[in-house]
C-alpha atoms as one frame of an Amber mdcrd trajectory, in Angstrom:
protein
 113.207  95.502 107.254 110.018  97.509 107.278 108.308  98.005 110.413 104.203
  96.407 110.138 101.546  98.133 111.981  99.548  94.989 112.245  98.206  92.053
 110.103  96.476  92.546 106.555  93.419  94.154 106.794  90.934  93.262 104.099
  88.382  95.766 102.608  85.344  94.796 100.146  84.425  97.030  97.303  81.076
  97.561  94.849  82.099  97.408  91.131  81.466 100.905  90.019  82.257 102.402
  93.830  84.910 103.517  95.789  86.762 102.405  98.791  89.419 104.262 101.203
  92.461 103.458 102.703  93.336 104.972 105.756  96.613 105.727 106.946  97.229
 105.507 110.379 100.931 106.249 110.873 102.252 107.397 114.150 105.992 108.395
 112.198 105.759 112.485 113.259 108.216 113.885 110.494 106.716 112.428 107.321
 109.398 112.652 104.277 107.606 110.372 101.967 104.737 108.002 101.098 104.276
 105.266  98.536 101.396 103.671  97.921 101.844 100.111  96.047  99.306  98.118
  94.404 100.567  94.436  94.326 104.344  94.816  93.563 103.957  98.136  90.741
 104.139 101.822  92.834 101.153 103.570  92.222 101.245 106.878  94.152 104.232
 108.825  95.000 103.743 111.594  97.913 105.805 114.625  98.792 104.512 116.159
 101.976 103.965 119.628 101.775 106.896 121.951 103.497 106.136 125.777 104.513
 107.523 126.720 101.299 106.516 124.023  99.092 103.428 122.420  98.424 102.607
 118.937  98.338 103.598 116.896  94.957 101.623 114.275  94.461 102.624 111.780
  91.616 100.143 109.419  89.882 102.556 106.689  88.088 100.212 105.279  85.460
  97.663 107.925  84.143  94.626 105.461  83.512  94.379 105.868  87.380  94.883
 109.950  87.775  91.005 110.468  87.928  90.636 107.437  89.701  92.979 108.532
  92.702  91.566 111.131  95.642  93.076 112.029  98.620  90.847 113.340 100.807
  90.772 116.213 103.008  94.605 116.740 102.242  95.433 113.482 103.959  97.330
 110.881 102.999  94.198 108.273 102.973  94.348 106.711  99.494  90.419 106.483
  97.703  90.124 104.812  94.928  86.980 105.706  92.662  85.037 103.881  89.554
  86.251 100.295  91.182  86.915  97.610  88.297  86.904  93.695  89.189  91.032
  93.640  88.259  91.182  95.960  91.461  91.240  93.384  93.651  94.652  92.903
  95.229  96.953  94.074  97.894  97.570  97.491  98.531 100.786  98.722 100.532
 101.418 102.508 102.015 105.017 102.861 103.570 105.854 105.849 105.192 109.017
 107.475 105.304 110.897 109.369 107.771 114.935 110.417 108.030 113.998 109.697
 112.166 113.682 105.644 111.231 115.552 103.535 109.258 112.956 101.873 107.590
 109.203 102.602 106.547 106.089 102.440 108.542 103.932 100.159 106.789  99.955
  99.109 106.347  98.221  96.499 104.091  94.642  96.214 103.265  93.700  93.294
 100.984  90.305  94.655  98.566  88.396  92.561  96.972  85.667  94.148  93.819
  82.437  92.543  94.023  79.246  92.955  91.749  75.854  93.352  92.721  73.910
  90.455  92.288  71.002  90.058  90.008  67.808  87.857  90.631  68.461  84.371
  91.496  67.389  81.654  89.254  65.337  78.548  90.517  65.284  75.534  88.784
  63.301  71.853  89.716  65.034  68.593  90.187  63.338  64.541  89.314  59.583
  65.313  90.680  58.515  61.748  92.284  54.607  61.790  92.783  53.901  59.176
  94.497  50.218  58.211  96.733  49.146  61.974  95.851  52.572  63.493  97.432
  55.100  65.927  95.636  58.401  65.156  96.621  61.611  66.781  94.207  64.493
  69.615  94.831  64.608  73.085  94.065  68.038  74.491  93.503  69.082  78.310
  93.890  72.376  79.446  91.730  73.636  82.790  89.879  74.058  83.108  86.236
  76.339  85.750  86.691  78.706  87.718  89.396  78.765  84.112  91.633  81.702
  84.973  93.925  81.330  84.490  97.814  77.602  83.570  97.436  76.077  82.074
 100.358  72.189  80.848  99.591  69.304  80.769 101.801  65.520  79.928 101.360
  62.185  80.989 103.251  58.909  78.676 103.337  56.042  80.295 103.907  52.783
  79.016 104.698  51.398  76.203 107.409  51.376  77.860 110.404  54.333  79.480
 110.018  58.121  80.584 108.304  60.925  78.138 108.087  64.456  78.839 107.037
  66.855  76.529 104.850  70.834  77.270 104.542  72.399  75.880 101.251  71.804
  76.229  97.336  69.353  73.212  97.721  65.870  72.892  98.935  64.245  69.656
  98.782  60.550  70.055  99.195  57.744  67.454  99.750  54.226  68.654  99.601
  50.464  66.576  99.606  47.772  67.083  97.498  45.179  69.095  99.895  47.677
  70.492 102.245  47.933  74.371 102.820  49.450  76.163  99.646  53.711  76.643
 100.613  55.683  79.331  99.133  59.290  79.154  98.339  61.532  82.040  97.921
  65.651  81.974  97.676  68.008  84.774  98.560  71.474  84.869  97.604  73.929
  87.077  99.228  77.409  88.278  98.960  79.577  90.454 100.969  78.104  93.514
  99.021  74.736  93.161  98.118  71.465  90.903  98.081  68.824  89.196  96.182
  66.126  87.195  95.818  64.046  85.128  93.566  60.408  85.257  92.336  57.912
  83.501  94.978  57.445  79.754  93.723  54.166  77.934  94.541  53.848  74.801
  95.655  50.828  73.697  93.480  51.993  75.111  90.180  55.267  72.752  90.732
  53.401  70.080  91.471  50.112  70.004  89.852  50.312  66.266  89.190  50.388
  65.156  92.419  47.275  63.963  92.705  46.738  59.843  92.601  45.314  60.228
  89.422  48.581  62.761  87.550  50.931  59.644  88.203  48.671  57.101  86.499
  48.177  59.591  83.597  51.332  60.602  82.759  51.970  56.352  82.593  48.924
  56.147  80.595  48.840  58.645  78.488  51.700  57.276  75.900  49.799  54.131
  75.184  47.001  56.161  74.688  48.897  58.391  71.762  50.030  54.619  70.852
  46.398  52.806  69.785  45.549  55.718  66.805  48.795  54.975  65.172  48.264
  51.274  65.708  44.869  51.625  63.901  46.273  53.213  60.769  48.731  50.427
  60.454  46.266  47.724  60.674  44.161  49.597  58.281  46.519  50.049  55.546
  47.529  46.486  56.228  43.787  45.391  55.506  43.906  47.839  52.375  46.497
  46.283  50.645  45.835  42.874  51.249  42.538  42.967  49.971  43.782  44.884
  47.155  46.334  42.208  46.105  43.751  39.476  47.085  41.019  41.340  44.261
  43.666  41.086  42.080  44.431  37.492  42.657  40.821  36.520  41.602  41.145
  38.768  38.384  43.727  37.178  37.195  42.522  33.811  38.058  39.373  34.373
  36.093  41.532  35.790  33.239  43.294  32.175  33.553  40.493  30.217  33.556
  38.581  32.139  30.126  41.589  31.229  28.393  41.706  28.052  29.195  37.606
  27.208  28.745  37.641  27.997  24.689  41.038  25.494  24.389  38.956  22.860
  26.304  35.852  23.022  24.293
């Protein structure tokens, strides 16, 4: 049974970076180390002895430039993180003066670094010259562990919103509000483009309502016209025609009777 120094420890890591484990064995007379990523051995250490030096073996050689021990410790760094090195990580120490290893376990977790935010605009209802509709904050990419957060600034003052979701409501003549979302993750931070209140809702005046019911029926009479036009045409048309060929009729039909 192998001896814990204490619960899992977790560690967070930049995609690109690096991250150290420390080891922080009390075992005096060192014989060994192993360091184990999930359940496949990655490093392999033979302390150095006064006539030896230390032999230090990298078990899959993808990871040989990856792997640094610094300042001759035993401290595992990993370098050039990679999003599939995420996982547990085990160092157990051996020593011929305990029966089993001393062990340590750090839990890592590779995060990106976010990008900008993107906003987008629920149902606007504009209703008695009022702007009332959402605004919701979300990643395209590199989503994990984001938390979301908005800032209003403007009348009188800065408020603060937790959540994804911002649902605004804003009158026509009021002090101009500014919206801007940051997302966050363990790693890094972001935020969006400042969003004005007027541009979202620019037809929240009494009158931008009653348009925007209007303004169909509007695009509606024109194409009404043309159809009652060409209706007129053609029966006309076949109505000339009628009285042609009545008169045609009839100056057959005169010389007979005479």
């Amino acid at each position: 049974v192998s001896t814990a120094s204490g619960t899992l420890m977790k560690k967070v890591g930049a995609l690109g970076g690096s991250v150290t484990f420390p080891v922080e064995s009390t075992v005096k007379q060192v014989d060994s180390i192993v360091w184990i990523f999930n359940a496949t051995t990655l490093v392999t250490i033979q302390p150095a002895m006064p006539d030896k030096k230390a032999t230090i073996i990298v078990t899959q050689n993808r990871n040989k430039e990856r792997v640094v021990f610094p300042d001759d410790s035993y401290s595992l760094t990993l370098l050039k993180l990679k999003k599939n090195d995420s996982g547990i990580y085990r160092v157990e120490t051996y020593s011929s003066s305990s029966q089993s290893p001393f062990t340590q376990e750090y839990g890592l977790h590779v995060y990106e670094y976010l990008s900008k935010p993107k906003v987008t605009m629920g149902l606007q209802n504009n209703k008695n010259g009022t702007c009332i509709t959402n605004l919701t904050c979300s990643m395209e990419q590199g989503g994990e562990d984001v938390t979301y957060s908005w800032k209003t600034l403007g009348q009188g003052g800065n408020k603060s919103h937790n959540g994804s979701i911002l649902p605004i409501s804003w009158r026509l003549g009021e002090r101009d509000l500014t919206f801007i979302c940051t997302a966050r993750n363990p790693i890094s931070s972001n935020s969006s483009s400042p969003i004005l209140a007027w541009k979202l809702c620019k037809d929240a005046d009494d009158g931008g309502s009653y348009s925007s019911l209007v303004l169909p029926y509007l695009l509606l009479v024109p194409f009404l016209l043309c159809i009652l036009v060409l209706v007129l045409f053609f029966t006309m048309r076949e109505r000339r025609k009628g009285r042609a060929c009545m008169i045609f009729v009839l100056t057959l039909i005169h010389p007979l009777s005479s």
